[in-house]
C-alpha positions as CSV (number, residue, x, y, z in Angstrom):
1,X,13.8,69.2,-29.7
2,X,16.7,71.6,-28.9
3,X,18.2,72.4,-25.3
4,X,17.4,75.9,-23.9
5,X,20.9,76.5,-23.6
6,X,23.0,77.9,-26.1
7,X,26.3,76.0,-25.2
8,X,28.5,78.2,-27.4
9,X,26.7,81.7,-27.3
10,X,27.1,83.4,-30.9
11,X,29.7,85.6,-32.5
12,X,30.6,86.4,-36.0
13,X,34.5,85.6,-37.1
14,X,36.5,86.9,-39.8
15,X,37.4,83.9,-42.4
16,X,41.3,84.2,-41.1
17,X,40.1,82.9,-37.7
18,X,39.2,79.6,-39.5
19,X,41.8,79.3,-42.0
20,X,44.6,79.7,-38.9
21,X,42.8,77.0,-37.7
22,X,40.6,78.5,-34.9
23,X,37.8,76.4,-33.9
24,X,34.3,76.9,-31.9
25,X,34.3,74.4,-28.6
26,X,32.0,74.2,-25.7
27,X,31.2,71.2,-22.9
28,X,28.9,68.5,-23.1
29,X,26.6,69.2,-19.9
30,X,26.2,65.6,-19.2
31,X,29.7,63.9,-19.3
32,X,31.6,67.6,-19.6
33,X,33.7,66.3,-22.7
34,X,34.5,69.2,-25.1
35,X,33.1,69.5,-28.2
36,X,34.8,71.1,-30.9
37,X,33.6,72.8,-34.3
38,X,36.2,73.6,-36.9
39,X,35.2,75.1,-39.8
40,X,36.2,74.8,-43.2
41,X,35.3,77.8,-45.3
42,X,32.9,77.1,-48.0
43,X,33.2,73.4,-47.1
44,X,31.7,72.9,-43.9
45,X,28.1,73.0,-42.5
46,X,24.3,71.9,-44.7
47,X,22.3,73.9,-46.0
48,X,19.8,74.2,-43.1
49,X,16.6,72.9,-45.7
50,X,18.3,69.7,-45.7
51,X,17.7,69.8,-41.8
52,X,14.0,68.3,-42.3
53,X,16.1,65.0,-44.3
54,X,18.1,64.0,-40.9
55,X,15.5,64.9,-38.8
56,X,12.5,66.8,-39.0
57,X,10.6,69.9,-40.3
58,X,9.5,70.4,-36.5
59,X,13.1,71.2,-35.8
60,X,13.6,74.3,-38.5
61,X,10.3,75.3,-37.6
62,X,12.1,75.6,-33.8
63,X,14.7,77.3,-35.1
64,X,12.5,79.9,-37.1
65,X,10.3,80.2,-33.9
66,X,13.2,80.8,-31.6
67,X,14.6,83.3,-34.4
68,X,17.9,81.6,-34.8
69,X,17.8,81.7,-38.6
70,X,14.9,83.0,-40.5
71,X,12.7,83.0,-43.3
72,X,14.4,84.8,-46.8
73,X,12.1,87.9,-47.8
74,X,11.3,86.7,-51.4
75,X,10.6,90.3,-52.7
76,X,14.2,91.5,-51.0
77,X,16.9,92.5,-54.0
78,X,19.1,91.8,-51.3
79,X,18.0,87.5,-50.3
80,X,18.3,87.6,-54.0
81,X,20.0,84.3,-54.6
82,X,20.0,83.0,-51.3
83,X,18.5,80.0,-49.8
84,X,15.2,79.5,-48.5
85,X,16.6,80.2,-44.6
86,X,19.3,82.6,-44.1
87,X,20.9,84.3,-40.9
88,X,21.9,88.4,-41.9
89,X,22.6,88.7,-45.3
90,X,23.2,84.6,-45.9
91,X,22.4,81.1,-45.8
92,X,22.0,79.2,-42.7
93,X,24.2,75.9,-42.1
94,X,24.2,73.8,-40.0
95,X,26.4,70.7,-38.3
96,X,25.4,67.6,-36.1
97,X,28.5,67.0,-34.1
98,X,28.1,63.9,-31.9
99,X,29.8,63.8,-28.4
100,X,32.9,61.6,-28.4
101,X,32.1,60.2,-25.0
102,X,28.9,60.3,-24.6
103,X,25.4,59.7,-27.1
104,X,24.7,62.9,-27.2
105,X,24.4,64.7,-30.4
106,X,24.7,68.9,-31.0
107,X,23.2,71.4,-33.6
108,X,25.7,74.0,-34.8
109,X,24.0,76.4,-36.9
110,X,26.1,79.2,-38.7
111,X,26.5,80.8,-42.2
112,X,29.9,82.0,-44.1
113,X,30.0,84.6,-47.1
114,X,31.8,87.5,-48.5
115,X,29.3,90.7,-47.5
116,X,31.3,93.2,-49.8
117,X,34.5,92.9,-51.2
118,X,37.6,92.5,-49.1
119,X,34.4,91.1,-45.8
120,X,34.2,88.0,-45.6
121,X,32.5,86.6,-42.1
122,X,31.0,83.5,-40.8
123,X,28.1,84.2,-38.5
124,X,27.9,81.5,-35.9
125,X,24.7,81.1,-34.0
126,X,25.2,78.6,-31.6
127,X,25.2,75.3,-30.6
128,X,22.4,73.2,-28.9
129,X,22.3,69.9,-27.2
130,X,19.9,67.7,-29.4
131,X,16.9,66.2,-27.3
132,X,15.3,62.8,-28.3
């Protein structure tokens, strides 16, 4: 259900890159219109288990498979408190950004947290072109 191509590629950003109003863009590869991501700390994105709502279980299963975000380790002290999917060290969000020119749709997945006092990152996994 998900291109092969990662149109974004990943990274991990510091919370100031957002809140100075940096953004995550990339081209749709059929009409080439860009497609941007800004995110809102602590506001934007799902929680990735609501995923199966909008579309289908088939798709976080791809995701797991494809080891874009992956299963929490019940027994880890660590997970403790985190969702059910979770990219390093927290959950795994997601966005369905539609093209404006086009019908295509994207999946952003990424995750935001403070990791220890004073680092605070959002890990941002990529975005994928949404097959019917």
């Amino acid at each position: 259900m998900l291109s092969n191509t990662n149109l974004a590629g990943y990274a991990t950003f510091s919370f100031d890159y957002f809140l100075n109003g940096g953004f995550i863009a990339c081209t749709c590869p059929d009409c080439k219109s860009e497609i941007n991501l800004p995110i809102q700390i602590y506001h934007s994105g799902t929680l990735l288990e609501k995923l199966a709502d909008q579309y289908s279980m088939h798709l976080i299963d791809e995701l797991v498979e494809r080891n874009i975000v992956h299963l929490k380790d019940e027994d880890s002290r660590v997970h403790y408190g985190l969702e059910k999917y979770i990219l390093w060290n927290m959950d795994a969000r997601y966005e369905v950004i539609p093209c404006k020119a086009c019908s295509n749709e994207f999946l952003a997945v990424f995750g935001m947290a403070e990791l220890q006092p004073g680092r605070e990152e959002v890990q941002f996994k990529g975005i994928w072109k949404l097959n019917s």
